[in-house]
N, C-alpha and C positions, 0 to 999 in steps of 0.2 A: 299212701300219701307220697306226692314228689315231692322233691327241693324247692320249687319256686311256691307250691302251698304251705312249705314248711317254714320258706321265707318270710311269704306274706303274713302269717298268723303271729311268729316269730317278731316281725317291723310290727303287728298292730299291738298284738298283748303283752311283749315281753317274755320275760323267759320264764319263768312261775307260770306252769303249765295247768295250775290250779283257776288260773283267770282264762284259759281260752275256753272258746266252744264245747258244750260235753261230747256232741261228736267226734268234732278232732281230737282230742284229748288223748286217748288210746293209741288212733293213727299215731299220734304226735309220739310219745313213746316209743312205741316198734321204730319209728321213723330212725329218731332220735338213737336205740341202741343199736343200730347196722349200719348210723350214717359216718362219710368218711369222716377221717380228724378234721378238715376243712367247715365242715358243717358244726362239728362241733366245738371249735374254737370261738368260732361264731357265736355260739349258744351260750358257751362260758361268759366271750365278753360284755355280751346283753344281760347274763345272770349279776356279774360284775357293776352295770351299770342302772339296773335296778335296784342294785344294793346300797350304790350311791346315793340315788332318789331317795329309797327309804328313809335314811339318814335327815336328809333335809325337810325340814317341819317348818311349815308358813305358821309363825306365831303372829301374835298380834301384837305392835311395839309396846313396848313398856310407858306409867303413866307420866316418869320422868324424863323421858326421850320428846315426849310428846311436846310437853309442858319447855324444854329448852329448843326443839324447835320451834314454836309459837312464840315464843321470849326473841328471839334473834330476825326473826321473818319481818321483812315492814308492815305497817296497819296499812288493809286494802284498798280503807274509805281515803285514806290522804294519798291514795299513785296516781289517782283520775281527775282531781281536782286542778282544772288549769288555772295557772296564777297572774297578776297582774292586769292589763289595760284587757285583756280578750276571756276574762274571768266568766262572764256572764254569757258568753256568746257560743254556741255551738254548727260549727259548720255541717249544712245540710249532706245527706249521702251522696246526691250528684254531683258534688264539687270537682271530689278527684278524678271522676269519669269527663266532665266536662272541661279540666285543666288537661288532661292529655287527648282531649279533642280538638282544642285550639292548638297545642304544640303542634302536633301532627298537623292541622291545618298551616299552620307557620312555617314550617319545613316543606311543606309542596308545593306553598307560595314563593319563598326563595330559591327553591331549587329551577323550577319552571324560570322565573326572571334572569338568573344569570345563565339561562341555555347558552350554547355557543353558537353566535350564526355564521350559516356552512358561505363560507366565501366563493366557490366553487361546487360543482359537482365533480371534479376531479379530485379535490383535497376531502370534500364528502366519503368517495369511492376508496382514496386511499384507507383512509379511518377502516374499512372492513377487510384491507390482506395486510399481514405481518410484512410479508418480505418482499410485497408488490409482484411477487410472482404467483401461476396457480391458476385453475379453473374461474376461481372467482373473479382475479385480477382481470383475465382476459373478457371475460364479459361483461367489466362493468367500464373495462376503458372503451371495448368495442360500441360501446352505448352511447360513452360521452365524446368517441372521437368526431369530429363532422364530416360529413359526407362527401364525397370526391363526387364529381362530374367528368368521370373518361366515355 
């Protein structure tokens, strides 16, 4: 047996080498009496923390834990019961889907109307260089400038 089998068997069963594999089992022993203090510190703190486990035992709660949590918890039938003028009334499933389909439509609609219109194709052109200098600059003034007749 290696280290990293000794590992993996080690991360799966723990350290109670009564729960691994009957194969490995024996390996796991030899492994275990020739392996360095590293490996075995390992082995301790997994023994260690199996022992913890053990300790800890899922009960089932007691019938007076139970009986004051149910005393203190609200009644379930009275959370859902809407109250006043909209008592009777239950809104369909598509509502909310279709209140954030007109928002969204209502936002694409404002935003489109207040575009800004380009007074220019030069002040357009600017809008695309930071510092009016640049590859970009020079080709988009070369576009917009007018044509000379020499």
């Amino acid at each position: 047996m290696n280290e990293a089998r000794f590992m993996e068997l080690l991360s799966g069963y723990g350290a109670e080498l009564s729960r691994w594999p009957e194969d490995d089992r024996g390996d796991a022993e030899a492994f275990l009496d020739g392996a360095p203090h590293r490996i075995k510190d390992i082995w301790e703190s997994e023994r260690a923390f199996d022992h913890l486990l053990a300790l800890e035992k899922d009960s089932p709660p007691s019938l007076s834990l139970e009986t004051r949590v149910l005393a203190v918890s609200p009644d379930r039938r009275g959370l859902h019961r809407p109250a006043g003028v909209f008592a009777g009334w239950r809104a369909p499933q598509w509502l909310a889907g279709s209140a954030l389909a007109a928002s969204l439509a209502f936002g694409f609609a404002v935003g489109y109307a207040n575009e800004p219109k380009h007074g220019s194709d030069s002040a357009y052109a600017a809008m695309f260089t930071g510092s009016g200098a640049g590859a970009g600059s020079m080709l988009l003034s070369a576009m917009n400038e007018p044509e000379s007749s020499n």
